[in-house]
TORKOL-4160 file (C-alpha; in steps of 0.2 Angstrom, whole numbers, padded with zeros to 4 digits, m for minus):
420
<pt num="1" X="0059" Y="m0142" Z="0103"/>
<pt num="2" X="0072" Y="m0146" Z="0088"/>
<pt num="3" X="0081" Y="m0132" Z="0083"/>
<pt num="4" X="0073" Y="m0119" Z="0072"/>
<pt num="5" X="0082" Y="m0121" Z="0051"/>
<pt num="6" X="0080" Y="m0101" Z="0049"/>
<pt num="7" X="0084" Y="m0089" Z="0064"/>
<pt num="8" X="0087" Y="m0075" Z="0050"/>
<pt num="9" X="0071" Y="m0062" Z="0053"/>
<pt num="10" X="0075" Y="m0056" Z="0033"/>
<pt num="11" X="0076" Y="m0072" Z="0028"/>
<pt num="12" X="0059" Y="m0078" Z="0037"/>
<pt num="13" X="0051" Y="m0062" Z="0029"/>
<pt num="14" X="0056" Y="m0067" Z="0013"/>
<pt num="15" X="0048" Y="m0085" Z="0016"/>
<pt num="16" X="0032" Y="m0075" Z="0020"/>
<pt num="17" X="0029" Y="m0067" Z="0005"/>
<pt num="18" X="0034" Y="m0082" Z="m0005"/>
<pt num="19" X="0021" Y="m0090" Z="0003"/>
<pt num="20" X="0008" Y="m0077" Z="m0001"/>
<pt num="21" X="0017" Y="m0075" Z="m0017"/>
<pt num="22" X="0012" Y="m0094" Z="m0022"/>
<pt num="23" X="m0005" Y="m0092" Z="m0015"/>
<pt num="24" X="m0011" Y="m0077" Z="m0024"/>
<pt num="25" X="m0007" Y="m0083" Z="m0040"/>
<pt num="26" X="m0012" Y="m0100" Z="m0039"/>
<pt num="27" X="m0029" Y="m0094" Z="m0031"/>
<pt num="28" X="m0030" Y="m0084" Z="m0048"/>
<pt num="29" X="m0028" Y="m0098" Z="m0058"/>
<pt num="30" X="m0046" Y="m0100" Z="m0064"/>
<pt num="31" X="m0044" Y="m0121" Z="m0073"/>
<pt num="32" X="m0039" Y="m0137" Z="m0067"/>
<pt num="33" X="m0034" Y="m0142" Z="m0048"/>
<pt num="34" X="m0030" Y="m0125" Z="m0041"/>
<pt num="35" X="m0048" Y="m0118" Z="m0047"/>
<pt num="36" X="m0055" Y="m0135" Z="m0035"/>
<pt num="37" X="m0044" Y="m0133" Z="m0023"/>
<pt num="38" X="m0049" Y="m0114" Z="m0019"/>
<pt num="39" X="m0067" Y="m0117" Z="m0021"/>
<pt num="40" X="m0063" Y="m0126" Z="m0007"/>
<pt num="41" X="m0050" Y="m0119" Z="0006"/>
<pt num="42" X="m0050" Y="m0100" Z="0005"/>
<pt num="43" X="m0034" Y="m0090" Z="m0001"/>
<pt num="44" X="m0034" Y="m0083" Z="0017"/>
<pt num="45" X="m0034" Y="m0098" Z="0026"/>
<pt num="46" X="m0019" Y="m0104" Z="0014"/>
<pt num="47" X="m0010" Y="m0088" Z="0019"/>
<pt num="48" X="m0010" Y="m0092" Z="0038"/>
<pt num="49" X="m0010" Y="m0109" Z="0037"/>
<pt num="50" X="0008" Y="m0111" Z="0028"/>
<pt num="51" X="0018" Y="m0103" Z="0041"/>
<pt num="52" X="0010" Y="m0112" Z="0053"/>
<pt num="53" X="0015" Y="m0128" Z="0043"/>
<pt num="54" X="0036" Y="m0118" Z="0043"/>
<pt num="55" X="0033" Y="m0114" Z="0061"/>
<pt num="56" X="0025" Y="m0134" Z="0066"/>
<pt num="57" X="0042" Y="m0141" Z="0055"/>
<pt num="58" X="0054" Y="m0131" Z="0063"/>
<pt num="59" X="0059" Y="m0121" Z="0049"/>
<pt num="60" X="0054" Y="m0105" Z="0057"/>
<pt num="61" X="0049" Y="m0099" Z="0073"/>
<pt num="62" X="0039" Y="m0086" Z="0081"/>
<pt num="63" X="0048" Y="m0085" Z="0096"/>
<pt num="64" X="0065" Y="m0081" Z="0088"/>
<pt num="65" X="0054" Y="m0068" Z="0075"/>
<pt num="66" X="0051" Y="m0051" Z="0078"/>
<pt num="67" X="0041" Y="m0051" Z="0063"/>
<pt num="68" X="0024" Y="m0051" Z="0070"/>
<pt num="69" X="0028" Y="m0039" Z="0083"/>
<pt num="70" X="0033" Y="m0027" Z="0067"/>
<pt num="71" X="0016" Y="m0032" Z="0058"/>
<pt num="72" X="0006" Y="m0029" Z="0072"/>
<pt num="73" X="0014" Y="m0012" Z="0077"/>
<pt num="74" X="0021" Y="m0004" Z="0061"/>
<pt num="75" X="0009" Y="m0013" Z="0046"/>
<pt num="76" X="m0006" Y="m0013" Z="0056"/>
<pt num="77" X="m0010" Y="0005" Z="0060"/>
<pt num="78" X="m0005" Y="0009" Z="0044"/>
<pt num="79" X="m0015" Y="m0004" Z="0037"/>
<pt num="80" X="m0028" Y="0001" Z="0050"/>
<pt num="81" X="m0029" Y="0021" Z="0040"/>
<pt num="82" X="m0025" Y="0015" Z="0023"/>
<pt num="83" X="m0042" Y="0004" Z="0024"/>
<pt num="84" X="m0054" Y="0018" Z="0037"/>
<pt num="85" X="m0046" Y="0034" Z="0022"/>
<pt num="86" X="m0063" Y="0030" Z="0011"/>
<pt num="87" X="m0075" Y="0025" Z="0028"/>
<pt num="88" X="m0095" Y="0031" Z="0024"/>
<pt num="89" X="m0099" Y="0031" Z="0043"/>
<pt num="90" X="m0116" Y="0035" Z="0040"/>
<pt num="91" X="m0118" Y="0020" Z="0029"/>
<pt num="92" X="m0107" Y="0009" Z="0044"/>
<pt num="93" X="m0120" Y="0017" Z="0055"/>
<pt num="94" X="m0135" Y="0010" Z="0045"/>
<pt num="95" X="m0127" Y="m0007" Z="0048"/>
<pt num="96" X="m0137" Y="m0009" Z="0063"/>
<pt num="97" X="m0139" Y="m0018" Z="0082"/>
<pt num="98" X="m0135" Y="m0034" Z="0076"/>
<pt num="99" X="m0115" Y="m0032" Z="0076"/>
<pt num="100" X="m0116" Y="m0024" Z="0093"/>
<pt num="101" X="m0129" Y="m0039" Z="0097"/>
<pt num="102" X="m0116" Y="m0053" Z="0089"/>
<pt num="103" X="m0101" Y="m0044" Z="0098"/>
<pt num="104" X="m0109" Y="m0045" Z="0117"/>
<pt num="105" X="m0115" Y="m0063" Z="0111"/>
<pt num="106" X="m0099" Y="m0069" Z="0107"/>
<pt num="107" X="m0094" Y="m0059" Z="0125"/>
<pt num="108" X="m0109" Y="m0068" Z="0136"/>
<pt num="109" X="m0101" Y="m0086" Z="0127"/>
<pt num="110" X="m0083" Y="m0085" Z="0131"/>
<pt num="111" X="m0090" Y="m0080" Z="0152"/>
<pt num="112" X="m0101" Y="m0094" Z="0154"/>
<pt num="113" X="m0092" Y="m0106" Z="0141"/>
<pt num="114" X="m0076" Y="m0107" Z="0155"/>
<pt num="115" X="m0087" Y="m0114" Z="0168"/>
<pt num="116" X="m0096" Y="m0126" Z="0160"/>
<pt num="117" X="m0080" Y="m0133" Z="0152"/>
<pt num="118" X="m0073" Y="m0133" Z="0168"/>
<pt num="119" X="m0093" Y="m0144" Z="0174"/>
<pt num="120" X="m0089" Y="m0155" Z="0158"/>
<pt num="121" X="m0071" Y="m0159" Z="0159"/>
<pt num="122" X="m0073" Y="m0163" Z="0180"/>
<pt num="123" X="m0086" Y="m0177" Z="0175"/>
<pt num="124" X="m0074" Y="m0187" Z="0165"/>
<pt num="125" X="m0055" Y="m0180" Z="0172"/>
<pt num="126" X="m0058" Y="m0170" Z="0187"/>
<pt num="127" X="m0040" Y="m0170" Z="0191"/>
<pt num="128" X="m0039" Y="m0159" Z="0177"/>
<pt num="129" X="m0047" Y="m0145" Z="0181"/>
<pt num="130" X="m0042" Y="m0146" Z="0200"/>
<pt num="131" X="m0025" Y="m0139" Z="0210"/>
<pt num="132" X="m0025" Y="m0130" Z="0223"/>
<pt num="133" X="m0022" Y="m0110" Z="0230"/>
<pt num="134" X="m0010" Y="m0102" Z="0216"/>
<pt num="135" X="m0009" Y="m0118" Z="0205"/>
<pt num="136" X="m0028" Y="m0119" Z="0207"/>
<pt num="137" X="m0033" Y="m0122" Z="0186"/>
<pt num="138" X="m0047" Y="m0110" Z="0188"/>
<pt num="139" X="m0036" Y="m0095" Z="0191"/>
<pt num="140" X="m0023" Y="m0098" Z="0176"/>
<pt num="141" X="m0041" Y="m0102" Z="0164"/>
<pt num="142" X="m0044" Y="m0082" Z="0169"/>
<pt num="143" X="m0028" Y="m0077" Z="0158"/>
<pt num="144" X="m0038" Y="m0087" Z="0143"/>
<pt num="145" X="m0052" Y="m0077" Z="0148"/>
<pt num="146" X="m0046" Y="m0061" Z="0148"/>
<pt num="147" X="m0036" Y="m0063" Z="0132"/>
<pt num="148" X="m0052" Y="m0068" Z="0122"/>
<pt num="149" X="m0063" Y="m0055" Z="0128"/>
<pt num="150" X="m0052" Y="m0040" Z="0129"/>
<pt num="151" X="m0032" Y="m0045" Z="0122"/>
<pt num="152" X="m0017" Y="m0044" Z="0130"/>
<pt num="153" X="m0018" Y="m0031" Z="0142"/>
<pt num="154" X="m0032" Y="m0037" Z="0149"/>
<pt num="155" X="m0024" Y="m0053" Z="0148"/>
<pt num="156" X="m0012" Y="m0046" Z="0161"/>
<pt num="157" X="m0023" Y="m0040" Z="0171"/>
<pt num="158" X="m0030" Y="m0058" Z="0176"/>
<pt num="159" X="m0013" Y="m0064" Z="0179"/>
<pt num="160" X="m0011" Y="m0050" Z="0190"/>
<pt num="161" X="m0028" Y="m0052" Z="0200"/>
<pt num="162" X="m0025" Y="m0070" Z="0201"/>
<pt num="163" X="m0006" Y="m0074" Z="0204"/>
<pt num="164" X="m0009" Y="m0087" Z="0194"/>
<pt num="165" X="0010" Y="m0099" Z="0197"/>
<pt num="166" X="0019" Y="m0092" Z="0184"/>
<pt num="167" X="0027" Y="m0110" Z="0182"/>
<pt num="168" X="0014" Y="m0116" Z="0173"/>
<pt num="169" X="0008" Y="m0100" Z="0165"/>
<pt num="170" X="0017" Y="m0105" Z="0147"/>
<pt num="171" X="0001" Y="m0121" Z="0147"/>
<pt num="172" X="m0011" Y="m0109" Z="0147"/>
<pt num="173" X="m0003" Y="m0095" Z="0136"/>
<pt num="174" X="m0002" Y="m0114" Z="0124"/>
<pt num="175" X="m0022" Y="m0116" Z="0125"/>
<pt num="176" X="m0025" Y="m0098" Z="0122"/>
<pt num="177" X="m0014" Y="m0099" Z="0106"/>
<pt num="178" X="m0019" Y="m0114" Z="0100"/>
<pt num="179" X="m0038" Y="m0114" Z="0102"/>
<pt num="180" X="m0039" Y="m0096" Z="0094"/>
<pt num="181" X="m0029" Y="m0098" Z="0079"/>
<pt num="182" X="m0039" Y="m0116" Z="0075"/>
<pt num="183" X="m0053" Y="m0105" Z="0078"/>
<pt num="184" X="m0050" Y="m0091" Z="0069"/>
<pt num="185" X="m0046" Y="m0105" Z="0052"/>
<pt num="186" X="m0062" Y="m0113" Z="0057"/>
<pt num="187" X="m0068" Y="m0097" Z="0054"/>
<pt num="188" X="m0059" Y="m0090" Z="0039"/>
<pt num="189" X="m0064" Y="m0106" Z="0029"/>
<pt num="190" X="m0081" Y="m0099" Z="0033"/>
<pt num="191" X="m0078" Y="m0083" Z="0023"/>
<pt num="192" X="m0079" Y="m0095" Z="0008"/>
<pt num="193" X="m0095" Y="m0099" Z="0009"/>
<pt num="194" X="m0103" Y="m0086" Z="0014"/>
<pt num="195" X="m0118" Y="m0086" Z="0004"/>
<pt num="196" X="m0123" Y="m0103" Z="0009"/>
<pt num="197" X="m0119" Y="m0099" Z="0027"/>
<pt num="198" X="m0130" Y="m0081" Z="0025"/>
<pt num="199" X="m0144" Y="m0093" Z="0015"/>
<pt num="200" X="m0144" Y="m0107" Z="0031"/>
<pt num="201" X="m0148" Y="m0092" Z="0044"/>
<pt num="202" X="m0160" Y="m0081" Z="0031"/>
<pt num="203" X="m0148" Y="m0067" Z="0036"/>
<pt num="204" X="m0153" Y="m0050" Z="0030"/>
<pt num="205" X="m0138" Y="m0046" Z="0019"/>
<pt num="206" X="m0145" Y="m0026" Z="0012"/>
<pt num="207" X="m0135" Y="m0015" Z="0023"/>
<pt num="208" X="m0119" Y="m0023" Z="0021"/>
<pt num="209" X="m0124" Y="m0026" Z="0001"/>
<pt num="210" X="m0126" Y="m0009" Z="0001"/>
<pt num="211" X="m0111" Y="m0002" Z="0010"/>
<pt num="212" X="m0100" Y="m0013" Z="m0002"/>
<pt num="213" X="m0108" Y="m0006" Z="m0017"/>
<pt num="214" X="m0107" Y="0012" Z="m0011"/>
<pt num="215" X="m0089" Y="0011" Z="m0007"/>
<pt num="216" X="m0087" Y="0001" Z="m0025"/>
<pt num="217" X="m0095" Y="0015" Z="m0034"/>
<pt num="218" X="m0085" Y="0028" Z="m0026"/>
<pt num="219" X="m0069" Y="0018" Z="m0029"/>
<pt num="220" X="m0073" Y="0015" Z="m0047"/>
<pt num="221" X="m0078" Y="0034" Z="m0048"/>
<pt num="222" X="m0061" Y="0041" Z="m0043"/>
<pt num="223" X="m0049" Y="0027" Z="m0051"/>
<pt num="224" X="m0037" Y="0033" Z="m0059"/>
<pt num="225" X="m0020" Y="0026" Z="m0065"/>
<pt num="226" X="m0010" Y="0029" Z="m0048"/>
<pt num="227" X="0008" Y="0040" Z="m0050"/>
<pt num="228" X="0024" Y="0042" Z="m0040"/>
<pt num="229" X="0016" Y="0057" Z="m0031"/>
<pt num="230" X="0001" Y="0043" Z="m0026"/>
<pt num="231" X="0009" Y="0031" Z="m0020"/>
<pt num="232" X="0023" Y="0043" Z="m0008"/>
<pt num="233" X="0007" Y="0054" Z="m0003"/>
<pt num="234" X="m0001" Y="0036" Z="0002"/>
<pt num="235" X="0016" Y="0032" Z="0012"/>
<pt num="236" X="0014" Y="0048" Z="0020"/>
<pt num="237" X="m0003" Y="0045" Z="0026"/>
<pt num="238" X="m0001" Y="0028" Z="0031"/>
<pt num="239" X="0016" Y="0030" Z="0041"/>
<pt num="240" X="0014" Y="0046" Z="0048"/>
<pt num="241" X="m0001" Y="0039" Z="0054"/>
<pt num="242" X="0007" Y="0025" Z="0063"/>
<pt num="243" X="0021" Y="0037" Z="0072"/>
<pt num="244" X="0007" Y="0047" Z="0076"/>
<pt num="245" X="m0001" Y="0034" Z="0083"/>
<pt num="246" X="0015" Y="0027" Z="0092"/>
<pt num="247" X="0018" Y="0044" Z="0101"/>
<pt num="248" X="0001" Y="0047" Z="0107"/>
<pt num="249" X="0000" Y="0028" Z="0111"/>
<pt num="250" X="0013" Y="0029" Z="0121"/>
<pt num="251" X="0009" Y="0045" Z="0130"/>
<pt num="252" X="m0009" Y="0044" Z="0134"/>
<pt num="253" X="m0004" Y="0026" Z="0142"/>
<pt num="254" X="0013" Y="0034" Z="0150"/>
<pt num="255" X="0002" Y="0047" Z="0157"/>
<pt num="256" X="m0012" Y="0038" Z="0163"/>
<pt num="257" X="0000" Y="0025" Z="0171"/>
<pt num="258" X="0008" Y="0038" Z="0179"/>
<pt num="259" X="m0007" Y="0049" Z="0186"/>
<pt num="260" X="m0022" Y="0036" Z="0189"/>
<pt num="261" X="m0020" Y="0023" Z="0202"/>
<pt num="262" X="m0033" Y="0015" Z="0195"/>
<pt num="263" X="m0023" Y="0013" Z="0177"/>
<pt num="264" X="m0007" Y="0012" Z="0185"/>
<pt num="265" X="m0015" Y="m0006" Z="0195"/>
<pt num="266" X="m0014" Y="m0017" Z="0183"/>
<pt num="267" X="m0030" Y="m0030" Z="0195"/>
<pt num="268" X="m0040" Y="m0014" Z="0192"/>
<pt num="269" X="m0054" Y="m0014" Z="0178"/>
<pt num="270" X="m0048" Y="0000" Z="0171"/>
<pt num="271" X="m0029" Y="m0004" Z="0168"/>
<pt num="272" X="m0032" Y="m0010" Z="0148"/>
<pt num="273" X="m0032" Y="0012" Z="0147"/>
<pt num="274" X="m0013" Y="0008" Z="0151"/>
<pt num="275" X="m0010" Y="m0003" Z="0135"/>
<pt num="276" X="0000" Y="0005" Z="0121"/>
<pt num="277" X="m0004" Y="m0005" Z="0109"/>
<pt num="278" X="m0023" Y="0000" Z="0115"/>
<pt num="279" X="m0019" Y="0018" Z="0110"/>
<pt num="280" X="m0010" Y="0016" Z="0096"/>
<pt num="281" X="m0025" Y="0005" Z="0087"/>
<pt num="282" X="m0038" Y="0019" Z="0093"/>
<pt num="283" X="m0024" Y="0035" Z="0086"/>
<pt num="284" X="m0025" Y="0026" Z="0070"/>
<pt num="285" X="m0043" Y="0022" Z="0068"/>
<pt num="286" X="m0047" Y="0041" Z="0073"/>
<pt num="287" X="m0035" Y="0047" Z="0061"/>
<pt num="288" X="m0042" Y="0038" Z="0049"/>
<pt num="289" X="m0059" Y="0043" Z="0049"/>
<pt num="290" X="m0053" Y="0064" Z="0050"/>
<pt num="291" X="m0046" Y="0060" Z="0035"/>
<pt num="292" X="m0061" Y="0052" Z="0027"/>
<pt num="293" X="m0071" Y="0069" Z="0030"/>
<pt num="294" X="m0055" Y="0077" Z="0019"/>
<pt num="295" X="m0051" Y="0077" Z="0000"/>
<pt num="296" X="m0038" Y="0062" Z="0004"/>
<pt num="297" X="m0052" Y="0051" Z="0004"/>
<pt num="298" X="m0049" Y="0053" Z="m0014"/>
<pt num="299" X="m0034" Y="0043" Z="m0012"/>
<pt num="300" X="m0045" Y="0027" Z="m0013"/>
<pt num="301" X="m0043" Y="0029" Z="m0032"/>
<pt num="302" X="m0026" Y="0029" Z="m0032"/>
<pt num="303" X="m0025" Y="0010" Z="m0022"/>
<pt num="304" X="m0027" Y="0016" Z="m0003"/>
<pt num="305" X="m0037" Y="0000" Z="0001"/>
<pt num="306" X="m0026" Y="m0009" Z="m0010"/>
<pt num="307" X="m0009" Y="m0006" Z="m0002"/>
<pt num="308" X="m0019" Y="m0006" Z="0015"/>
<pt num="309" X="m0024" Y="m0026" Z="0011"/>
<pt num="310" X="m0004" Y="m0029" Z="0006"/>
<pt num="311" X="m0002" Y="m0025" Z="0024"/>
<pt num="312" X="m0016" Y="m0034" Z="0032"/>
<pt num="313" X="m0009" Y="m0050" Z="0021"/>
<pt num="314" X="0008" Y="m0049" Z="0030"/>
<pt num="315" X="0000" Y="m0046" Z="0045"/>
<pt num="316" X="m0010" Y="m0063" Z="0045"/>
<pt num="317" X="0004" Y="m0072" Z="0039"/>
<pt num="318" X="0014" Y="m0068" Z="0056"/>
<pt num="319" X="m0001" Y="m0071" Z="0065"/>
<pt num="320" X="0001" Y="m0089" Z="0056"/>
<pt num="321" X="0019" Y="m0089" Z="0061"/>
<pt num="322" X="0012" Y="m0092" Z="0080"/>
<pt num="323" X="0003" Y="m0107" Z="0076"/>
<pt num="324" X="0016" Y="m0121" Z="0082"/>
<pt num="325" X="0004" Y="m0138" Z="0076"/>
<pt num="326" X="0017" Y="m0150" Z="0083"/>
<pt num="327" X="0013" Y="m0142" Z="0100"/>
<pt num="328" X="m0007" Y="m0148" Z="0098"/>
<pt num="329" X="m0008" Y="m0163" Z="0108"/>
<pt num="330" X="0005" Y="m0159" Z="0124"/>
<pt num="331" X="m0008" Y="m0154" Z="0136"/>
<pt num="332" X="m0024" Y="m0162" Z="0132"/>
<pt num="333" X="m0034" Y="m0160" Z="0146"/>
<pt num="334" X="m0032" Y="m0142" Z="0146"/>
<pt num="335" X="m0034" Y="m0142" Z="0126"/>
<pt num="336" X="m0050" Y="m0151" Z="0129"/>
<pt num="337" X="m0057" Y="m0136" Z="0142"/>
<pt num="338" X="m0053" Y="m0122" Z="0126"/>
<pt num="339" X="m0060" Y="m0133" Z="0112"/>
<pt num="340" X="m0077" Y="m0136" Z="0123"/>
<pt num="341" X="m0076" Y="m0117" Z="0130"/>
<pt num="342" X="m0073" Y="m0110" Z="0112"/>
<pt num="343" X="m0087" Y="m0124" Z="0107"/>
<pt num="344" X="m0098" Y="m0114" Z="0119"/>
<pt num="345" X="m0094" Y="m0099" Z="0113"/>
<pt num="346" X="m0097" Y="m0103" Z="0092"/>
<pt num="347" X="m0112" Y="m0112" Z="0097"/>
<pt num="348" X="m0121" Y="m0095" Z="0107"/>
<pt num="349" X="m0115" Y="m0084" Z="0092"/>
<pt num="350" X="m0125" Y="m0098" Z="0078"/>
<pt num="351" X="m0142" Y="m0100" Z="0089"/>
<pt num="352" X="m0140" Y="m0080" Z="0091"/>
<pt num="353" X="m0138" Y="m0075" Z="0072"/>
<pt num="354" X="m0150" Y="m0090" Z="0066"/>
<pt num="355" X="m0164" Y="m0081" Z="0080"/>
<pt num="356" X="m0160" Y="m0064" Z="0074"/>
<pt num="357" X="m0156" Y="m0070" Z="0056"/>
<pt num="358" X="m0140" Y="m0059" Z="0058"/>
<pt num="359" X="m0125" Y="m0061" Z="0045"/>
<pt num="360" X="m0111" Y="m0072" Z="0043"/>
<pt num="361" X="m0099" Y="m0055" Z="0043"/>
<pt num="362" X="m0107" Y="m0050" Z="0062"/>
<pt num="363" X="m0104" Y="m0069" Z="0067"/>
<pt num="364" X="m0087" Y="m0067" Z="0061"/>
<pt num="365" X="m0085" Y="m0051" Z="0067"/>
<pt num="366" X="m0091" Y="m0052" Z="0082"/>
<pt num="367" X="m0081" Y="m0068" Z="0090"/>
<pt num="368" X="m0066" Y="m0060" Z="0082"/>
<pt num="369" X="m0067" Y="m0045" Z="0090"/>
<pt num="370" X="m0068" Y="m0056" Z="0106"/>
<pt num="371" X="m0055" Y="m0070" Z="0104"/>
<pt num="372" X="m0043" Y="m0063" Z="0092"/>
<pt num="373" X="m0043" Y="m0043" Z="0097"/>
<pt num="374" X="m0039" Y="m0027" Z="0086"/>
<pt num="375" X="m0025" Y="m0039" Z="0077"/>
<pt num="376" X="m0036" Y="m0050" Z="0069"/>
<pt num="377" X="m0055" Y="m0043" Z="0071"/>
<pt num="378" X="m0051" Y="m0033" Z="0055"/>
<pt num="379" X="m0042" Y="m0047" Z="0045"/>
<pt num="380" X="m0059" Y="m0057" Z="0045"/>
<pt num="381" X="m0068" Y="m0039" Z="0041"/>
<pt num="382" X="m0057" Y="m0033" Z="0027"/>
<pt num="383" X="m0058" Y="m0055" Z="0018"/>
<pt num="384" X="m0080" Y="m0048" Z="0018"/>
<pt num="385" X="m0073" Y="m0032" Z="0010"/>
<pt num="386" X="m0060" Y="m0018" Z="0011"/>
<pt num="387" X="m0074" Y="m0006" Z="0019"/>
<pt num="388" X="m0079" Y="m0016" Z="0033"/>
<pt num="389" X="m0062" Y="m0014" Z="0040"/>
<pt num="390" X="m0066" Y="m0002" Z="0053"/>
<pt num="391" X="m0080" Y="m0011" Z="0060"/>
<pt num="392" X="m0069" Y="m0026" Z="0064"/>
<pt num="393" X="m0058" Y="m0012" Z="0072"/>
<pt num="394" X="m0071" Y="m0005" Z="0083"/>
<pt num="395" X="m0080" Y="m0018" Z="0091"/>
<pt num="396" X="m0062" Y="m0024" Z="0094"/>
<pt num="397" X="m0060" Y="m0009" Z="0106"/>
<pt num="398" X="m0074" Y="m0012" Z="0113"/>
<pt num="399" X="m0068" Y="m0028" Z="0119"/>
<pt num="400" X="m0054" Y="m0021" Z="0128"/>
<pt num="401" X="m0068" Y="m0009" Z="0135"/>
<pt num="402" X="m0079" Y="m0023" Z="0143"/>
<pt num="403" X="m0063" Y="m0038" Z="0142"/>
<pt num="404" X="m0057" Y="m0036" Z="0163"/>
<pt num="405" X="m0074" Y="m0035" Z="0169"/>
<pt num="406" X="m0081" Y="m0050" Z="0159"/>
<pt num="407" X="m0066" Y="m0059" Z="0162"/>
<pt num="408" X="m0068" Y="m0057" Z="0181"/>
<pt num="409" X="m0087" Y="m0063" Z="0181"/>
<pt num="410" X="m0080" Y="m0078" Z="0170"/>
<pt num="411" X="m0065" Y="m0081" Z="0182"/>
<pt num="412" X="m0077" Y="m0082" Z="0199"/>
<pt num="413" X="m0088" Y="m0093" Z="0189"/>
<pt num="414" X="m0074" Y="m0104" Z="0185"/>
<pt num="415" X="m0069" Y="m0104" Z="0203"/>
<pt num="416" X="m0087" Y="m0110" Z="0208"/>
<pt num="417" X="m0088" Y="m0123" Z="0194"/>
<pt num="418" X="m0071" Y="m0131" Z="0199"/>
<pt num="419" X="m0076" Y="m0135" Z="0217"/>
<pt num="420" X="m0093" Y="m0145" Z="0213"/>
């Protein structure tokens, strides 16, 4: 690895939001080659894809940076109640079965995709998939399936429950990086074309039509021109949120650490209830939605979502940050097994929402709640619209929920699959 150019976290930041500095105003250049080129690739994708470009040159790096860690924990709950402040759950509510339905589809992809990369790839390199007792391939493929059902806690958990040798660990946290962050731009270039994806799978597109022009007409209802006393009563919502949220984060998962064995055993299907970072997303989201029932709804006027979107946008460009494309081709047998697994996975969710003639936005949705957790599930919801936030948050929670079961049915399968 050549030695990273800028070691400086203040420095990096500053890189950042010259990157989404550039893009935002060339995306809203509306002539000539920045007007073809965004017709194209998506502002989004742009926004992620640059750092990974600093990160893949050496310029910057996420394992020196702290700055996702910061996005993640500081900008994301307060991002997280910023975006739920104006939420109409009813009208989330009349979205229907089919996110639910995407969501446990995207879930039933990533059990049964592991196994039959694992049938696919023995048929052409079946050393790749073998090793034996602790080395054994299955067992450190569980971490990748724990991580893209549940997140990192359930992540753990695997690693845990299969002692997986920790020597080799870093190939497999490699595979899970790589393949989900190409997948999550596969499918942030899909936001772009929304409409023709949505008209190829005759999705019914009312409800969420109609949620974005209730929360439009509210917005456009209380607008005003926002004040200093706005914007610090906006900073007192948002960041008294996310202390909140870190206290009673940390305490609910201190406590049930502490006093349920269960919890406290981190093989045990219910140790994700330990994860702070599980806590802190739920505190946030609650808080969010009490307030929506409160005159600080109003707040929405005033830019809530607005400033909540600033935050998000940092947010992917660290997430960016960890997509290191020099590091692509070092293991490609085992890059092979996530691309044809996450294959797997993409190709349920598309026959599912072409029989169900669900929407691009529960596709989305739905596999990102999976693969990419509670820190990216609501990127992909708010780049459909600033009011879907808090569905990206919630099916996200429920993937921690069900993310140690369904990885453990995945892993046994894996285990079968790699002695055929």
């Amino acid at each position: 690895m050549n030695e990273t150019l800028i070691t400086n976290d203040t420095v990096v930041f500053g890189l950042l939001t010259l990157c989404l500095g550039l893009i935002f105003y060339t995306s809203s250049i509306s002539k000539g080659f920045w007007s073809k080129f965004y017709s194209v690739v998506p502002a989004v994708l742009m926004c992620y894809l640059l750092p990974a470009i600093l990160t893949s040159t050496g310029v910057i790096s996420d394992e020196i940076s702290n700055l996702y860690f910061m996005a993640s924990r500081y900008l994301l709950p307060a991002a997280l109640v910023l975006m739920t402040l104006s939420i109409d759950l009813k009208a989330i509510a009349s979205l229907g079965s089919k996110a639910l339905i995407m969501f446990f589809t995207g879930t039933v992809g990533i059990i049964i995709g592991g196994p039959l990369a694992i049938l696919i790839v023995s048929i052409f390199s079946p050393e790749t998939v073998g090793g034996n007792d602790f080395d054994a391939i299955w067992r450190g493929l569980s971490t990748i399936a724990g991580s893209w059902i549940g997140g990192g806690a359930n992540q753990a958990a695997m690693l845990e429950i299969f002692q997986y040798n920790p020597d080799e660990y870093g190939k497999m946290v490699l595979v899970d990086i790589v393949v989900a962050n190409v997948w999550m731009a596969i499918i942030l270039f899909g936001v772009g074309k929304t409409k023709k994806i949505d008209t190829w799978l005759k999705a019914d597109t009312s409800a969420i039509e109609e949620l974005r022009k209730k929360v439009t007409l509210f917005s456009e209802k209380i607008t005003r021109v926002p004040s200093l006393k706005d914007y610090m009563m906006l900073l007192f919502f948002a960041f008294t949120a996310v202390g909140i949220s870190h206290f009673f984060g940390d305490g609910i998962s201190d406590y049930l650490t502490k006093n349920s064995s269960s919890v406290a055993d981190p093989s045990n299907f219910l140790s994700f209830l330990g994860s702070s970072f599980f806590w802190m997303v739920v505190v946030a989201t609650v808080l969010g939605i009490v307030l929506s029932f409160t005159k600080a709804k109003n707040y929405e006027g005033a830019g809530a979502s607005k400033i909540g979107s600033v935050f998000i946008y940092i947010l992917v460009a660290t997430i960016g940050m960890k997509m290191d494309l020099s590091k692509v081709l070092e293991n490609p047998g085992l890059l092979i097994i996530g691309f044809i697994w996450i294959s797997i996975h993409a190709g349920l969710l598309i026959l599912v929402a072409k029989l169900i003639k669900a929407p691009y936005f529960f596709l989305a949705v739905g596999s990102q709640a999976n693969v990419g957790g509670a820190a990216s599930a609501p990127v992909v919801a708010a780049e459909f619209h600033p009011s879907l936030t808090s569905v990206g948050v919630l099916l996200a929670v429920f993937g921690y929920v069900v993310g140690t079961g369904g990885a453990l049915l995945c892993a046994y399968l894996m285990e079968v699959a790699s002695h055929f």
